[in-house]
N, C-alpha and C positions, 0 to 999 in steps of 0.2 A: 758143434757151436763155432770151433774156430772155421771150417771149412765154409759155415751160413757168413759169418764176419769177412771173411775174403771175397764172396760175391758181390759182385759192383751192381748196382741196384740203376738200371736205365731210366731215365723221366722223360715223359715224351712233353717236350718244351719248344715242338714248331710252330705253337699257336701263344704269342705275346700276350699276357691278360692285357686287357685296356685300360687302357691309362684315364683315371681321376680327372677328371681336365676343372673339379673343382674343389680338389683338394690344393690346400695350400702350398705355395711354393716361395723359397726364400731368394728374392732378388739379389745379385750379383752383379756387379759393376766392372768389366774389366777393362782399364784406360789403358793402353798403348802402342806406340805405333811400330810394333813389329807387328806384322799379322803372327807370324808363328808364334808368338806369345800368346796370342789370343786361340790357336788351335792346339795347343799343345794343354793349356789353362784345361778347355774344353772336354778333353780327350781324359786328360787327368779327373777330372772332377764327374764324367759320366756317369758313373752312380754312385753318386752320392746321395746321401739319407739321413736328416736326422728331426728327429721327434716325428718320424710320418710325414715327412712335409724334403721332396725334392729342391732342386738349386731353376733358377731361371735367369742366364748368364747376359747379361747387355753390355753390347762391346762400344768403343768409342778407340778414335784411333787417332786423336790428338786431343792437346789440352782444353780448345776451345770445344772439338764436340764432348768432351767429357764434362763442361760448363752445363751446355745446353741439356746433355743425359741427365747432370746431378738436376739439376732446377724443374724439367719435367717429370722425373722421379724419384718422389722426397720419401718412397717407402722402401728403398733403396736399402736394405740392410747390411750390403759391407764391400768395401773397396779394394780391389787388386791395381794401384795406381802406381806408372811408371815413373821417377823420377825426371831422367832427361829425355827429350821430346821436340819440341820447339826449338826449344833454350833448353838449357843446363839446369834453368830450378823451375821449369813449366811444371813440372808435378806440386813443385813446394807452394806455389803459387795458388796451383788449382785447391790444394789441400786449406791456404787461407781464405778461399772464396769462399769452398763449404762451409768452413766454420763462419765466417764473419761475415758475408755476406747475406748467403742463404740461411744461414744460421741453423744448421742443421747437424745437434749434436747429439743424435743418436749414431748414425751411421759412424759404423767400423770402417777404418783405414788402415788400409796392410799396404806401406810402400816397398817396392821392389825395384833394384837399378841392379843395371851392370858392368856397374862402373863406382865401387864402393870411395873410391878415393874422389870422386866431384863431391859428395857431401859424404863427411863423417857421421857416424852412424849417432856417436853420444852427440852431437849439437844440432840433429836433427831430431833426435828425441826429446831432446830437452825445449829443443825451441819451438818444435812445432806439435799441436794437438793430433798426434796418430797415435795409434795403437799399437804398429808392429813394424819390425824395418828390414826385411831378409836380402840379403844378394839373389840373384836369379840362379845363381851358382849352386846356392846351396839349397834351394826354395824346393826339393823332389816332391815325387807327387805323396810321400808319408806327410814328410812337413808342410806342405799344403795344407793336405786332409787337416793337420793337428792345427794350425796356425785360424783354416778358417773357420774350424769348429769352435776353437774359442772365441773367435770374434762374432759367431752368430750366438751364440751364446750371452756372451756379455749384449750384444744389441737387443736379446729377447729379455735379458733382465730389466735394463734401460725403456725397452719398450713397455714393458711391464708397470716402472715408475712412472714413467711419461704418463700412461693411461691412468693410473690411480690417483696421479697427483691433478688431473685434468678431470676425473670422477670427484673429486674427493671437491675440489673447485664449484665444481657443477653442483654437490648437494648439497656445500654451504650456501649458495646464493639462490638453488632452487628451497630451501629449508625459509628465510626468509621470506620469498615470494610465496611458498604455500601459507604459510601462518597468517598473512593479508586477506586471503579469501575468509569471504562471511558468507558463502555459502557450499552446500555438498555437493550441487552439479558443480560449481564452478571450479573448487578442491578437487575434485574429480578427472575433471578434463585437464586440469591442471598437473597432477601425478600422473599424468599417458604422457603428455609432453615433453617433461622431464626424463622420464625413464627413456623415452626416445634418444632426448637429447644427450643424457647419459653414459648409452650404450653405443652414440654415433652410430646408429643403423637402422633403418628405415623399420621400423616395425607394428605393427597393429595389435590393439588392448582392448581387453573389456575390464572396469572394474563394477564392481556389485558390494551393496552392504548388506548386512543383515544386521533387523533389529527390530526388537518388538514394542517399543517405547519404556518399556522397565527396568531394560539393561539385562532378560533374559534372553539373548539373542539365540540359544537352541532351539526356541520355543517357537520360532516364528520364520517364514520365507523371505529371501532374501530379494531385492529390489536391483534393477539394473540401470548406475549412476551416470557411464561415461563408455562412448565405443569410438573406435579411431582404427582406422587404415580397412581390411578386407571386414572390420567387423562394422563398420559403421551403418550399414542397412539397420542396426538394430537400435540407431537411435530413436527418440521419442518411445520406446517403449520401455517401461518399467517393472512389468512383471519377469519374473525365473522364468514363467513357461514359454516366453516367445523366443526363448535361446534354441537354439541344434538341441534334441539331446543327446550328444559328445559335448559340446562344449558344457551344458547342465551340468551332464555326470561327474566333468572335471569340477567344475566350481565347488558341486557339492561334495566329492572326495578331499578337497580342500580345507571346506567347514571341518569332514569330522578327522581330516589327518594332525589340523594345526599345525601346518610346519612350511614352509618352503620346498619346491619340488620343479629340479629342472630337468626336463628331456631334450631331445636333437632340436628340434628350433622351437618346442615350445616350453615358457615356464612358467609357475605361477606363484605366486606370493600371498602369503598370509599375513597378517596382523589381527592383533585386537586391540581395542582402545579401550582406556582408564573405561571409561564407563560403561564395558561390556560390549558394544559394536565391534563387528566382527567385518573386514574390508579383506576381499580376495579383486587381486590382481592378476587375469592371463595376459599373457604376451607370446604374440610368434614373430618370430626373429628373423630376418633372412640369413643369417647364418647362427653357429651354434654360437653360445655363450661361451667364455673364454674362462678360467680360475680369475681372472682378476675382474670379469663385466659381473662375475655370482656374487663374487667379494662387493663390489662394487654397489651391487644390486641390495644385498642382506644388508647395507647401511642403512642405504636409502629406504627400503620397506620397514626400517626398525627407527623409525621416525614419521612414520606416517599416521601410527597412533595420535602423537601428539597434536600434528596438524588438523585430524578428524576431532578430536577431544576440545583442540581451540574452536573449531569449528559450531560445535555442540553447545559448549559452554557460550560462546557471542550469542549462538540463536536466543540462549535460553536469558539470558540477560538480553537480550532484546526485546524477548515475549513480554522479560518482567517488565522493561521500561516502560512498554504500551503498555500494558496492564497498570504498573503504576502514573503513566499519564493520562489511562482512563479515568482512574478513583482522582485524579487532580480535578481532571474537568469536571466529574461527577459532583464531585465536594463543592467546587467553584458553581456551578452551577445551582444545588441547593442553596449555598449559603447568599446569591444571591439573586432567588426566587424569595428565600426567606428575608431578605433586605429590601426586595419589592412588596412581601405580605408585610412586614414593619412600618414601608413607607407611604404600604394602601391604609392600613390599620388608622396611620397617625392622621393622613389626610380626612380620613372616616369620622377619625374623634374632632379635628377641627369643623367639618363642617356639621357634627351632631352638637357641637358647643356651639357654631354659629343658627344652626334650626332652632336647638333651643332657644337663643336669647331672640330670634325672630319670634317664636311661638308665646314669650314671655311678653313683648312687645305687643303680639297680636291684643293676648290675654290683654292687657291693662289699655290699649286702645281701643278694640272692636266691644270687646263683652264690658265693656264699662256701661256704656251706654242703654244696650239692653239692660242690664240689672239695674240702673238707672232707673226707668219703666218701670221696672217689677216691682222695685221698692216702692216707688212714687204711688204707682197705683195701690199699694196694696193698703199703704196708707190712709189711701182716699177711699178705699173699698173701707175697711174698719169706720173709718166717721159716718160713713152711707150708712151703713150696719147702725151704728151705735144711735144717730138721729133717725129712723125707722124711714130712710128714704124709699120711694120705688124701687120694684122688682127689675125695672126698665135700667132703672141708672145701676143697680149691682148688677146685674148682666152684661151690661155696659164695661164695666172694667174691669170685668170675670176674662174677658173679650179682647182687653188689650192686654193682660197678661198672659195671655194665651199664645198671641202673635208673636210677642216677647222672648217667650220664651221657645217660639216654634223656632225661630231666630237663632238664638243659644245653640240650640238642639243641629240646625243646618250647619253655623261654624264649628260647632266641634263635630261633625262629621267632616266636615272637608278637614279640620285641620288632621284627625285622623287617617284620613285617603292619602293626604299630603305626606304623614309623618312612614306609611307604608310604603309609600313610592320613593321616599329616602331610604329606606334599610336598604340594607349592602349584602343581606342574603337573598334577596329575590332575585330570581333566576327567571329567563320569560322560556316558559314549556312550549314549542312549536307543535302545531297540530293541523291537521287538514281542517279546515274552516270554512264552510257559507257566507261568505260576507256578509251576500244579499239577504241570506235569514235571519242573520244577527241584527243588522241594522232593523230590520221590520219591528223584531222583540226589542229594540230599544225604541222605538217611536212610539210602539202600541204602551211601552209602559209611562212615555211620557204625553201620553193624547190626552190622561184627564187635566193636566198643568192646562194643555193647550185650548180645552174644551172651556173651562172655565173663562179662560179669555178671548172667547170666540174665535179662536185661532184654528189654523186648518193645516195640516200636514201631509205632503204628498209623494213617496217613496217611491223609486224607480230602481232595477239593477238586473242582473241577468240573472235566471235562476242558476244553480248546481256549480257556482260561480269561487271555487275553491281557492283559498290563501294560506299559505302556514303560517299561522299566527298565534298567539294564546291569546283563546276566548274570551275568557275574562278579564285579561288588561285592556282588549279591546272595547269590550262591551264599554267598560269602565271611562275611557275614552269619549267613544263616541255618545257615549251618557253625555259627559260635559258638557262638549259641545251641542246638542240637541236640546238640553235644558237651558243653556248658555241664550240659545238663539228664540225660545220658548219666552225666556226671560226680559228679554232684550227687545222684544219686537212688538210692536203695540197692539192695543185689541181690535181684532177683524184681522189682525195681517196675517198673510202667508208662508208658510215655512214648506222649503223643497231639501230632498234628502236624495240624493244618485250613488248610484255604483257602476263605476264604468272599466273597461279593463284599457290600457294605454301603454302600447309594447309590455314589454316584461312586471307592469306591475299596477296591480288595484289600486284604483282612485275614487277617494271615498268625498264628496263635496256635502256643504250646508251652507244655506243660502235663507236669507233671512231679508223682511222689510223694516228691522231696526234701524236706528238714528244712525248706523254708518261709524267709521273711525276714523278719526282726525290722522294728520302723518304721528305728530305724536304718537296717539296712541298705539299706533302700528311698530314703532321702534320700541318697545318697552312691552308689545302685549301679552309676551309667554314669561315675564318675570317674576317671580315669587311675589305676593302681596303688592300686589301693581294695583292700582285703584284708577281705572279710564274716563272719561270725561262723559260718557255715555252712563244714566241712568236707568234700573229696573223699572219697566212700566206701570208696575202694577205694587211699587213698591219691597218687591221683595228683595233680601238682604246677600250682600256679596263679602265675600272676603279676601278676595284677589288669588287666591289659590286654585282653581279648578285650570286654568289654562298653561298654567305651570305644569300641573299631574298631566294632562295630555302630551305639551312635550316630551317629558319623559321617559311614558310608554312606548309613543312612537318611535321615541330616538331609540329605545333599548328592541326595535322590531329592527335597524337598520332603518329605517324611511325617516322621514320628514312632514311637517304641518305647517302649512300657510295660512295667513290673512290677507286679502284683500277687499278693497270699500273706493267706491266712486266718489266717496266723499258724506261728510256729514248728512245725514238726512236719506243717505238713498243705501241702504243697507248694506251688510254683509256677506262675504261669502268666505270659509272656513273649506279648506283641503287638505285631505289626508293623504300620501302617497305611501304605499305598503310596497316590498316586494312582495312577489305571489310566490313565488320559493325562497326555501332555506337557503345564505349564500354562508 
């Protein structure tokens, strides 16, 4: 064993392994204007090592390039700065630019003269912000080694605060701005940004939620919210399965690890939120994450909850608001349909109180008269009777109370047609309609009126001549008027009845050789118990209502009814204008 122990063991080391050229290297500033200062620095410090990370040495060889050096390179981690130079205090000088100019108080300054008697050592340390203050004399390459290993040191703790205290900035002010998003893509794209912004280095994210709407989010596939840098091809789409799957497999090793997990440039973060949503964040980093960007990082994603959770709760209190400013309008809206059914109701009963007191007027005007008659006669019928007069004379006033009361029997139909054309529940039924047939069946049933008064009626219209109308309001209608002009026109005359079609709508005319309407008459002639200057020729009894009911039908068809008259004596003509379809 001792003899194995004594053998010198050869390594064949003519081949240099290569050099890292992206592994970290700690910058080195050496200011002075001896060159040999700067190659001997050099030569001393060649390998040096610490935490894995080499020296990368940048020379400047008076005060002024060492100005220029510090201010172009502020990642400068520690200073070999000579005192005299220029001048006697160009180093002391450079030493106050750094700090108070450039303001640059992380970098380590290690002053070195040679010439310890231009500045004392205690009121250069006392006065000015450096670090370390050696003679060149005593500066060997151990106390080098020891001197600048503590000062990279203390610059990586420094550097260390600098970053957290500049993370830590970053998540308070991005912690507000997330909380403002009211929505999940927007929250979304908003957490990539920050984490960018966070880690100062250009990096690409994908984040995804899962959730099933119950807050069982194991139950259910996860959704794709937000992508940025090499991942962003995958925006617009939200399904798991349009991912790689690598990147899938990670997301989903994510769900069921719950935990945070970071590799060489890639990491990814978990959260879940109060009410079960479950948010994974990947990120590739162009370089690795640092102990203090994880630190940094494990804040920021343990805060993310909250902002999804704000996010959740605004929607769902906004769902309700809509929802409760639907049942607002809802409620507003019945209650005032039901303040229109109130205000149709009341208009209803005033003008059913004003029918009435017209229909009570009718009653003790019109029917007075006929029972008038009927008494009279029936009077005079009894004394006939009782003095054994002729058969002749009681038939005689069997005869006029007949008429009398055929009278009676006409006004209370019309005031009947009259009192159904007021109700407020008829509804007019639309129907495919013949006009021209309807019209025919209302002429044949009034040709015996016409017959009797040797009147003649002459109907024209196209056959198969369709209108949607309801039937029977119409019938009802053009009754009126056909017995109107039956009534009204003296014995021998003519009555003409057409149906013509006129653009979009049926036109229904009656034409008569009645006594014609005055202008008066014309201004007042569709008005409730209107009584016209034109009498029945043949004596038969009006009650002012029938041209009233035809308005009304009409009106409730959408169309309209005319009169017009050449004047007294040269008759009338009465038009109906229907649409021919339902509008």
């Amino acid at each position: 064993m001792a003899e194995q122990d004594d053998v010198l063991q050869l390594i064949d080391d003519t081949e240099s392994p290569p050099e890292d050229s992206s592994a970290r290297k700690w910058k080195i500033a050496v200011i002075d204007d001896d060159h040999a200062v700067h190659e001997g620095t050099r030569f001393a410090l060649s390998d040096y090592n610490l935490n894995g990370a080499t020296l990368e040495i940048l020379s400047a060889y008076s005060a002024a390039e060492g100005r220029t050096l510090m201010r172009d390179n502020p990642d400068i981690a520690a200073v070999l700065l000579d005192v005299i130079m220029e001048t006697d205090v160009a180093g002391l000088e450079l030493v106050e630019y750094i700090r108070n100019e450039i303001r640059n108080e992380t970098v380590r300054i290690i002053l070195r003269t040679g010439q310890p008697g231009q500045a004392p050592e205690r009121r250069v340390i006392v006065q000015y912000d450096i670090n370390d203050y050696k003679a060149k004399t005593e500066l060997t390459a151990d106390k080098l080694f020891t001197s600048l290993t503590a000062a990279l040191r203390s610059y990586q703790q420094l550097e260390r605060m600098v970053q957290t205290r500049r993370g830590l900035e970053i998540i308070i002010d991005a912690a507000s701005t997330l909380y403002d998003f009211k929505s999940m893509q927007r929250l979304a794209e908003g957490v990539l940004t920050q984490l960018a912004s966070l880690l100062n280095v250009d990096c690409a994210g994908i984040l995804v939620l899962r959730d099933d709407g119950n807050g069982n989010a194991a139950a259910c596939d996860f959704s794709v919210l937000a992508c940025s840098g090499c991942y962003s091809r995958f925006i617009g789409t939200t399904s798991s399965k349009a991912l790689d799957p690598d990147l899938r497999h990670m997301v989903e090793a994510a769900f069921q690890a719950r935990k945070n997990e970071f590799a060489d440039h890639r990491s990814v973060l978990y959260s879940r939120t109060g009410s079960g949503r479950e948010v994974v964040v990947l990120l590739q980093a162009e370089r690795q994450l640092s102990d203090t960007d994880r630190a940094l990082v494990e804040i920021f994603s343990s805060r993310l909850s909250i902002a999804f959770d704000n996010v959740i709760l605004y929607q769902q209190l906004h769902e309700a608001n809509t929802q409760l400013e639907d049942r607002v309008v809802q409620r507003t809206r019945a209650l005032m349909q039901a303040n229109r059914r109130l205000s149709a109701q009341w208009l209803r009963l005033q003008r059913a109180n004003g029918f009435k007191n017209e229909i009570l007027g009718t009653v003790a005007h019109d029917l007075k008269n006929p029972l008038g008659v009927i008494l009279g006669r029936t009077e005079m019928l009894t004394e006939l009777i009782g003095a054994g007069s002729p058969k002749e004379n009681v038939t005689a006033q069997v005869e006029h109370i007949r008429d009398a009361t055929k009278r009676l029997t006409s006004m209370v139909d019309h005031l009947i047609s009259d009192a159904m054309a007021d109700a407020f529940d008829i509804t007019i039924r639309r129907e495919p309609v013949d006009v021209a047939a309807l019209v025919n069946e209302v002429t044949e049933a009034n040709l015996p009126s016409a017959v009797n008064k040797q009147q003649s009626i002459s109907v024209s219209g196209p056959q198969q001549f369709v209108t949607m109308c309801d039937a029977d309001r119409i019938r009802e209608a053009i009754d009126n008027l056909v017995s109107n002009a039956i009534k009204y026109s003296p014995i021998g005359g003519k009555i003409t009845v057409s149906v013509n079609h006129e653009g979009d709508d049926t036109v229904i005319r009656i034409v008569d050789q009645g006594p014609g309407l005055s202008p008066e008459d014309l201004s007042r002639l569709f008005g409730r118990f209107q009584r016209l200057s034109a009498k029945p020729t043949a004596g038969e009894s009006s009650t002012g209502l029938g041209l009233s009911i035809v308005k009304r039908i009409i009106d409730m068809h959408g169309g309209h009814v005319t009169a017009e008259s050449p004047g007294p004596g040269q008759g009338s003509t009465f038009t109906v204008t229907l649409p021919a379809t339902e509008t």
